[in-house]
N, C-alpha and C positions, 0 to 999 in steps of 0.2 A: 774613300772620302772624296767628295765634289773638291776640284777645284775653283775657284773666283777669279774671271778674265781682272786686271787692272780696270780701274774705271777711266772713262775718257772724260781731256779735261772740255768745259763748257763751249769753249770757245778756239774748236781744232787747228781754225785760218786767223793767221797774225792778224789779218788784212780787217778780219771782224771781232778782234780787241774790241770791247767796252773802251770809251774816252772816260781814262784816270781821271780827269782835267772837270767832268761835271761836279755840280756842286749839290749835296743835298737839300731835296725840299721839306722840309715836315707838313706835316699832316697832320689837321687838330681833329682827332673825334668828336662826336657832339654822342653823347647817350643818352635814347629818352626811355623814359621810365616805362615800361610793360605795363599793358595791362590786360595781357592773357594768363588765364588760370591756369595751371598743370595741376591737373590730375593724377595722384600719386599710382594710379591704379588704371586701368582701359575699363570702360565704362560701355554695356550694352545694348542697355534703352535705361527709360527714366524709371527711378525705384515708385513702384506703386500705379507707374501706367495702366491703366482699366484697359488698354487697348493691345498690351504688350501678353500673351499666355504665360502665365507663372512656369516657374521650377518650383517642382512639389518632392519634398526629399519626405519619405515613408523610408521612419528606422530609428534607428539607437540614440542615446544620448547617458556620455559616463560621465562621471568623475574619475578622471584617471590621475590614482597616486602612483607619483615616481619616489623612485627610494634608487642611488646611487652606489653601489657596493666594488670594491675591488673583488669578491669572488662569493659565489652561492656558501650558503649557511652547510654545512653537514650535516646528517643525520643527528636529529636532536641540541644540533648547537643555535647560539644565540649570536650571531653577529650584531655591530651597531653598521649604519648606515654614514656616508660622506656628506651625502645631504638629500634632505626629500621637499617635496612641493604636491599641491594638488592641482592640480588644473580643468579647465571645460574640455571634454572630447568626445568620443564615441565617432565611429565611419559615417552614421548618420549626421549631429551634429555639423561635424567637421566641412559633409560637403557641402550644406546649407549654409555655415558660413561663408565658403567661398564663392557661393551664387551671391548673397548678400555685398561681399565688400565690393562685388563688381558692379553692382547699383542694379541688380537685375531683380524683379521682383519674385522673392523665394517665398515657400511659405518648409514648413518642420512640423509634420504630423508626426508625432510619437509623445511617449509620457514620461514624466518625472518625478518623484515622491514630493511630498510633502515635508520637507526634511531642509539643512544646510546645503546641501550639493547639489539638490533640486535649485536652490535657489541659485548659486554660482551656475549652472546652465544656462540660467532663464536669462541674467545679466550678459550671458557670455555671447549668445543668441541673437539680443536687442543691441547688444554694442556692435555686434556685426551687419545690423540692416536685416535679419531675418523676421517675417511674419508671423508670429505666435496663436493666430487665431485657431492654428488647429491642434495646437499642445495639449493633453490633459497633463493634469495634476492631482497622483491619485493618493489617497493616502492609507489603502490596505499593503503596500510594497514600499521598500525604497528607491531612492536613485540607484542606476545600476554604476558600477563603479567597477575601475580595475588598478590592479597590482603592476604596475611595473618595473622589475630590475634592471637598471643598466650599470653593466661592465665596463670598467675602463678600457679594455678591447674591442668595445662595440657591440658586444654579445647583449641582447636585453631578451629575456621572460616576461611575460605576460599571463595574469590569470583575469578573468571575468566573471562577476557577480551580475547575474542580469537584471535582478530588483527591476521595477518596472518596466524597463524594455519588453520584459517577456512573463510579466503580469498582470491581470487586473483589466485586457482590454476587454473589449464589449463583444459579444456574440456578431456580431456585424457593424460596420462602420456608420456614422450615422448620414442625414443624407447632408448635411451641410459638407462633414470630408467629402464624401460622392460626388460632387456637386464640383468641388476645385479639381476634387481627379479629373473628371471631364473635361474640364477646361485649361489643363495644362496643356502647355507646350513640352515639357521634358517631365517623366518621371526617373527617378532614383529610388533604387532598393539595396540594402545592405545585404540581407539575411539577417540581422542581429536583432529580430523579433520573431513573434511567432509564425511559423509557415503560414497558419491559414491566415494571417494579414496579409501576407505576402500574394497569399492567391486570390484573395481579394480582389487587391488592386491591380492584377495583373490581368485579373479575369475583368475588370472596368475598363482598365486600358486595350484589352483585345475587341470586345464588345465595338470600343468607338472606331479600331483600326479596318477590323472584320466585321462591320453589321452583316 
């Protein structure tokens, strides 16, 4: 165990005693009003600068249902749940939001049905500052969606339904996605669609690194 020397007092020589004998002055604040902005968040460049190269997030978007359980169902049994919620998510979604709330201009290439949860993405997306000009909306699939249990020990499962994420896209990108891949500054890929999307835009993105 450290020991702690005693502290020394302020004023070691009598000789440089403070004089008891002053008398205090006050001192009137004066407060003036701010009128600088704080921004709850650090801020990159301006959202939608033509001059600034996007983040382009290529990938997933779920509806992930959580369901709270004190312990996994048994074979064949029925448990109820403590409480459940649905929410906007997926790895793709998720990182396109956090380019968005940073004021940076993101765009979210990937699809969502035509459905309820489709639509809770789309909201969840816009309320973030994300770009939707290269979202489809298809309606042969659903939104992809997942299962999640959490455990009151912190234990959670997760199951995934990929319903659009890994439906329904097109034999080739069209050229207007083509076009933002170029001209990004940052791409992002999940994996949570199909590989040859994936090799697509990898194969765009190597083209402009390696002509």
């Amino acid at each position: 165990m450290a020991a702690l020397s005693p502290s020394k007092p302020w004023y070691p020589n009598p000789k440089t005693q403070p004089n008891r004998n002053l008398k205090a002055t006050q001192i009137q604040l004066i407060n003036h009003p701010s009128t600088r902005r704080v921004n709850p968040l650090p801020s990159f460049a301006i959202h939608n600068n033509p001059n600034i190269p996007p983040l382009v997030v290529v990938g997933s978007a779920n509806a992930d249902i959580y369901v709270e359980i004190d312990r996994l169902p048994k074979e064949a049994e029925t448990i109820s749940a403590k409480s459940g919620q649905t929410l906007a998510g997926g790895k793709g979604a998720n990182q396109a939001v956090c380019g968005g709330k940073l004021l940076y201009p993101t765009y979210f290439l990937g699809q969502v049905g035509e459905d309820a949860h489709g639509k809770l993405i789309t909201e969840a997306l816009e309320g973030g500052g994300v770009l939707l000009d290269h979202m489809n909306t298809v309606s042969a699939a659903p939104t992809g969606h997942a299962v999640v249990m959490l455990q009151s020990d912190g234990q959670n499962y997760i199951i995934i339904v990929g319903g659009a994420n890994m439906s329904c896209w097109p034999d080739a990108l069209s050229e207007d996605d083509l076009e933002v891949l170029r001209n990004a500054g940052i791409v992002l890929l999940q994996r949570e669609i199909p590989d040859s999307v994936n090799i697509e835009v990898a194969k765009v993105r190597l083209l402009i690194v390696s002509p």
